[in-house]
C-alpha positions in Angstrom: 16.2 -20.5 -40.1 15.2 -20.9 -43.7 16.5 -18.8 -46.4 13.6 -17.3 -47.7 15.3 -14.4 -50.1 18.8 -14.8 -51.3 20.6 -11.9 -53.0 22.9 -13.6 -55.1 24.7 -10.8 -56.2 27.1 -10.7 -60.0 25.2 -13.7 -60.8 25.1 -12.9 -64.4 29.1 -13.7 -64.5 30.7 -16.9 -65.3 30.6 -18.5 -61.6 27.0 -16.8 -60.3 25.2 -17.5 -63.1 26.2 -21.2 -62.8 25.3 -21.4 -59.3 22.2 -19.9 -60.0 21.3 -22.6 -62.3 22.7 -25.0 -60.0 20.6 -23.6 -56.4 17.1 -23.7 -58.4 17.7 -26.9 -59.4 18.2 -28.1 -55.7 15.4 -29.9 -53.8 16.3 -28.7 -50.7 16.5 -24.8 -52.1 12.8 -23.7 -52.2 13.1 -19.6 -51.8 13.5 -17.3 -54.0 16.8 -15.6 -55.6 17.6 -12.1 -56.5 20.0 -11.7 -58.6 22.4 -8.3 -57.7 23.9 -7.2 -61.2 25.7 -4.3 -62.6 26.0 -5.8 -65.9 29.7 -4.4 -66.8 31.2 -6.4 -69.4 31.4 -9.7 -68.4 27.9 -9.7 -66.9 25.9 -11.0 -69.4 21.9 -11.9 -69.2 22.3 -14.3 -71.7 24.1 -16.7 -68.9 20.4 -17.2 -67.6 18.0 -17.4 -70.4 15.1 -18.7 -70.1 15.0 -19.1 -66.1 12.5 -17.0 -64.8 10.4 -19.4 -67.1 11.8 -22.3 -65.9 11.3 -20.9 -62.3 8.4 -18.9 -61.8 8.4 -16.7 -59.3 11.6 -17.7 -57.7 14.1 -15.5 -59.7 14.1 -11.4 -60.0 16.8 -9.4 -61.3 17.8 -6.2 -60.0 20.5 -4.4 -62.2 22.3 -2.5 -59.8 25.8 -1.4 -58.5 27.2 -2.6 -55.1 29.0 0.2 -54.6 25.3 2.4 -54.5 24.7 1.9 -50.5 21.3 3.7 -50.8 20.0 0.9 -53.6 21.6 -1.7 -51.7 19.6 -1.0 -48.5 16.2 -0.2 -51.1 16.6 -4.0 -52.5 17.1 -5.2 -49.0 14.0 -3.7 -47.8 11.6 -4.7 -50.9 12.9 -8.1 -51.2 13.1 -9.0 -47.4 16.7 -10.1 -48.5 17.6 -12.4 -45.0 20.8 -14.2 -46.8 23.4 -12.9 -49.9 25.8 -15.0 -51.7 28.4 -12.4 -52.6 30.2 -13.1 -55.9 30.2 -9.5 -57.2 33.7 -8.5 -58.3 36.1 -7.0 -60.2 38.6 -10.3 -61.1 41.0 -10.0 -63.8 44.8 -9.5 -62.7 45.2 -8.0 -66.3 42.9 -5.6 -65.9 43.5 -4.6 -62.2 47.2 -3.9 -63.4 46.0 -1.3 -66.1 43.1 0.0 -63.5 43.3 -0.5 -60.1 40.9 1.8 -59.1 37.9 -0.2 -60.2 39.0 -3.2 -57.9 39.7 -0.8 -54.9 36.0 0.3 -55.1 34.1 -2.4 -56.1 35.5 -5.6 -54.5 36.2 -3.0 -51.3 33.8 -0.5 -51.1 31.2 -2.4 -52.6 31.5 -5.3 -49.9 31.2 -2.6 -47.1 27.9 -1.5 -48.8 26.6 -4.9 -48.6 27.7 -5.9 -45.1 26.2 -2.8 -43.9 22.9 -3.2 -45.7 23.0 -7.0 -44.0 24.1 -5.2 -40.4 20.9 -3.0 -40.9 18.4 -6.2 -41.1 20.1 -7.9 -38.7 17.1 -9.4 -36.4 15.8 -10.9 -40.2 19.2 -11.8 -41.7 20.7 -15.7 -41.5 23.9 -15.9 -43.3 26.4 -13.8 -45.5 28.6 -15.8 -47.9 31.7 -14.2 -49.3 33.4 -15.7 -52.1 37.0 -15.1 -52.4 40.2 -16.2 -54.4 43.4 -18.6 -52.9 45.7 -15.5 -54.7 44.8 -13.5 -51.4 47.2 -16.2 -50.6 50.6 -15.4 -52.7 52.4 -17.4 -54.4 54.1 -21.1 -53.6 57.2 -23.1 -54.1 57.4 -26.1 -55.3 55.6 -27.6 -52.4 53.1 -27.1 -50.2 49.6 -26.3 -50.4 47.8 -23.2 -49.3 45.3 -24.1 -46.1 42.8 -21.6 -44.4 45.6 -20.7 -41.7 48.0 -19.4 -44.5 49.0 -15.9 -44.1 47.7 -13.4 -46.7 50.5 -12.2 -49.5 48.3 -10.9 -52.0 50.7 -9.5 -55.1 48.2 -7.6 -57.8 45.8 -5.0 -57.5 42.9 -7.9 -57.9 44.2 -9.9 -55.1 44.9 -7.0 -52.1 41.3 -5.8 -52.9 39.9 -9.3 -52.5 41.6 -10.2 -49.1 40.7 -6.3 -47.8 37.1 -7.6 -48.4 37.6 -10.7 -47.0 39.0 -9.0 -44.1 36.4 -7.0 -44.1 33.4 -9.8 -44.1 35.0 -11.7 -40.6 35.8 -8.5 -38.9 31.6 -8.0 -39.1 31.2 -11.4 -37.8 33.9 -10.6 -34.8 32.3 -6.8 -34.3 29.1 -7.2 -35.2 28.1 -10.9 -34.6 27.1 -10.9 -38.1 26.6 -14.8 -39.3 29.2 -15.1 -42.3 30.8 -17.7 -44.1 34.1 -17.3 -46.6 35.6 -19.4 -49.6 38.6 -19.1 -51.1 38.4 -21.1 -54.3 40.7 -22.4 -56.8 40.7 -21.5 -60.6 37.4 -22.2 -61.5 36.5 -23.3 -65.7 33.8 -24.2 -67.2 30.5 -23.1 -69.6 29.9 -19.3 -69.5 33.1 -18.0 -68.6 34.5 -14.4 -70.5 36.6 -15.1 -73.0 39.6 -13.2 -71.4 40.0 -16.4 -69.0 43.3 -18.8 -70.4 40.9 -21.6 -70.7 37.9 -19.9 -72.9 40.6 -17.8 -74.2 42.6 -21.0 -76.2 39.8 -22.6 -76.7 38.6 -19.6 -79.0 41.6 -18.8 -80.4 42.8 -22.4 -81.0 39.0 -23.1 -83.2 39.7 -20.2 -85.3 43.0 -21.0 -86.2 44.5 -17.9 -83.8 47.4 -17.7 -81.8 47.6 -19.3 -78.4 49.3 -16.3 -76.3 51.0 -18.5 -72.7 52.6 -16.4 -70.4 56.7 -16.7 -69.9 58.1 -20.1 -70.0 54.3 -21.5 -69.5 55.1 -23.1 -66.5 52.8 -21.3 -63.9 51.0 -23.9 -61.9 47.0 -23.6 -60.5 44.9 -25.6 -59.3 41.7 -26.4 -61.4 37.7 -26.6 -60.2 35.1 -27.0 -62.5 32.5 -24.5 -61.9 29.6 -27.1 -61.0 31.5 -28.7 -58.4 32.5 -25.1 -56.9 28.9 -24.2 -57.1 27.8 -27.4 -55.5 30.5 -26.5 -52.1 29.2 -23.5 -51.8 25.6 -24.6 -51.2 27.3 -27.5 -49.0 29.1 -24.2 -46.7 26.0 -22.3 -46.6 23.9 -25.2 -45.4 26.4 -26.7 -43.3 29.2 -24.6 -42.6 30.3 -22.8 -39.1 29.6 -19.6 -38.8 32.4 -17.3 -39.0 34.5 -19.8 -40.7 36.5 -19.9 -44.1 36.2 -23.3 -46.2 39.3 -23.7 -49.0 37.2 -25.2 -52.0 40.0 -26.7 -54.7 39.6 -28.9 -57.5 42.9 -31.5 -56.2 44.1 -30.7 -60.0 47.3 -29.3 -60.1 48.3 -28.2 -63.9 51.1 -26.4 -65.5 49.3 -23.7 -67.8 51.6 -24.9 -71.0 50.0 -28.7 -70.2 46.6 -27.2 -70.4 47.1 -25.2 -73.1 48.4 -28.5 -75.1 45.7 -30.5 -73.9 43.1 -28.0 -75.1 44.9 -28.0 -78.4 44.8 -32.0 -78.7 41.0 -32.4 -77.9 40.2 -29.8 -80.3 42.6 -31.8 -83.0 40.7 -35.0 -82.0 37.0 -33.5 -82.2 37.3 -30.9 -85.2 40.3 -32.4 -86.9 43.4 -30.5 -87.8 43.5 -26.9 -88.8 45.0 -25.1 -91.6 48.2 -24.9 -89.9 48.3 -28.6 -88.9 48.1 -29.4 -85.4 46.9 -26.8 -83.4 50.0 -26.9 -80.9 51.8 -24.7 -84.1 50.0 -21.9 -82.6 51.5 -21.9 -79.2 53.1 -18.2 -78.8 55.4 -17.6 -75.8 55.1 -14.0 -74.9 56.3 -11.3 -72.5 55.3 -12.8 -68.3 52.8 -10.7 -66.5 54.0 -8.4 -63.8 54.5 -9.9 -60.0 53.0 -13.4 -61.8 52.5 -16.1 -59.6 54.2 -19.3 -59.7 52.4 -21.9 -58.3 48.8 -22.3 -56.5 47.5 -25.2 -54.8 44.6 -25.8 -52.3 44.1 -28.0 -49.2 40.9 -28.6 -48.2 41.1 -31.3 -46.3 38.5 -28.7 -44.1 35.9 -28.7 -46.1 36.1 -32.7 -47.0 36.4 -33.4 -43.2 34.2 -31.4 -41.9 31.3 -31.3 -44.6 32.3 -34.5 -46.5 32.7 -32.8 -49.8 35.2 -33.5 -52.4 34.7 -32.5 -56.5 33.3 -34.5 -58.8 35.1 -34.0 -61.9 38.3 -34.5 -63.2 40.7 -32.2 -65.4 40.0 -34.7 -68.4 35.9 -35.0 -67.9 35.9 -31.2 -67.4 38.1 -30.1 -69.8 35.7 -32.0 -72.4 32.4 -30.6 -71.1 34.0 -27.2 -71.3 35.1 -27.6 -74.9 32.1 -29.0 -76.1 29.9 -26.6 -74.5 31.9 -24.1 -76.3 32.1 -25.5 -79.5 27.8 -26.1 -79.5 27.4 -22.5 -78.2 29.0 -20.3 -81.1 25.8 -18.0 -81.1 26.9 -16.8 -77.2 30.5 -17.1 -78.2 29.8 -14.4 -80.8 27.3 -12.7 -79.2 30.2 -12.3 -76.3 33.3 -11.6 -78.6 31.5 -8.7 -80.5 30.0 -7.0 -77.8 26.8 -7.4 -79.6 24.7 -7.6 -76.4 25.5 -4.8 -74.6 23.6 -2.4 -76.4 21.0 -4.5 -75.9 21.3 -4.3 -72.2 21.3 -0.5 -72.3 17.9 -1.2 -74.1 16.8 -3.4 -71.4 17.9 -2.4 -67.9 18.2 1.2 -66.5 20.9 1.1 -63.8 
């Protein structure tokens, strides 16, 4: 069965609105997307200017909150919604420290409200696609990679509520029959991503001449995924996948946080030349480690590159590049972002 109307939903943040861009500009994609969106603060409109003129017809936007079961099932009905892509979520571990409760309810109760709104259209509906995090995973030594058989360890707020959902997604396929598909990705960089992020994050700091805050010794390990190529597996699952399966998606980039951190400082040295301070490594600041902080991620997915033959384009050095630049020719949405300057604007705008 075709996918006719695909509720895409937090596609105004860093990763949905990428994939957004990305699945209208596929040839074999011809339906139409709504995009799902409560707009908190790193959901941003701005991500996707200019494409419902570049796509007539085959993007709406519905600002609305997952955790509203009643609007849910509304946009369901209007749209004819028969597949979702679920991105919507709560995903900082800062922030889920300081507030748990806002995890608990959206990244939980708001993926109940969605599977049951799926469950409800159930002769019509094709495919549910839950996105999800390797820290459902826990943390590594020194070796080993984490595969789709690893046992769940999740250690912050953010990552307990993300494997409850995705708990929650296959128990609907087992009960329910419900066709579903999960990824757990990697740490994902790339254009559009909120500033709070450690790559954005130094980049911003490191062009103004700020301080580049690195947790502890700096020596956390993750593995990296540019955005595009994360966007590009997840069409590759949902076309091709099994259903009732989970597909690891990882970037085979392993990184230290300090090395990053270094190497973001270097490019920038290279491209804008020194700052005032000399090179821009001067502003490395050790501070005060995160509670429970994971050592080490890393992915295998051998899965997904055996069974659907995909593997990620970039590397860490091309990526890391686009990422900069894209930053450094986009100050208007860097500003726009760090002053809060749009969100007014969206009160303006969209009623919720």
């Amino acid at each position: 069965m075709e996918i006719k109307n695909l509720m895409v939903t937090g596609g105004c943040g860093f990763i949905g609105s990428n994939f957004i861009q990305y699945l209208l500009g596929q040839g074999d994609f011809t339906g139409r997307i709504i995009n799902v969106d409560k707009l908190t603060y790193a959901g941003n409109p701005d991500n996707l200017e200019g494409i419902e003129k570049d796509y007539p017809g085959r993007y709406l936007f519905e600002r609305a909150d997952i955790c509203n079961l009643e609007r849910m099932e509304e946009i369901f009905s209007r749209y004819g919604i028969n597949a979702v892509c679920h991105f919507a979520a709560e995903s900082h571990v800062d922030r889920s420290i300081k507030d748990p409760g806002a995890f608990i309810y959206t990244n939980i109760v708001g993926t109940f409200n969605l599977l049951e709104a799926a469950r409800s259209h159930a002769g019509d509906f094709i495919l549910f696609h839950h996105i999800s995090t390797d820290e459902v995973y826990g943390s590594l030594g020194k070796e080993g990679l984490f595969k789709e058989t690893t046992p769940y360890q999740p250690t912050s707020p953010y990552s307990a509520a993300k494997a409850s959902s995705d708990h929650l997604v296959r128990a609907y396929n087992k009960t329910y029959g419900l066709p579903v598909t999960v990824s757990n990705c990697s740490n994902n960089y790339g254009p559009y991503q909120f500033p709070e992020k450690l790559i954005p994050l130094i980049t911003l700091n490191a062009k103004e001449g700020e301080k580049l805050p690195v947790y502890g010794d700096g020596r956390n390990v993750r593995d990296w995924l540019y955005v595009e190529d994360h966007c590009d597996a997840i069409w590759t699952i949902m076309k091709s996948g099994r259903r009732g399966e989970t597909y690891n998606i990882g970037g085979n980039m392993e990184m230290e946080n300090i090395v990053i951190v270094e190497m973001i400082c270097d490019i920038l040295d290279e491209i804008t030349g020194l700052g005032s301070n000399g090179p821009r490594r001067n502003l490395i600041t050790f501070v005060t480690d995160r509670p429970g902080h994971d050592r080490r991620y890393a992915i295998d997915f051998s899965k997904l590159q055996n069974e659907l033959n995909w593997s990620p384009k970039e590397s860490f050095e091309s990526g890391i590049r686009k990422t900069l630049s894209w930053y450094l020719e986009n100050s208007e949405w860097v500003g726009r972002v760090k002053n809060n300057e749009y969100r007014s604007w969206i009160s303006e705008q969209y009623t919720l």
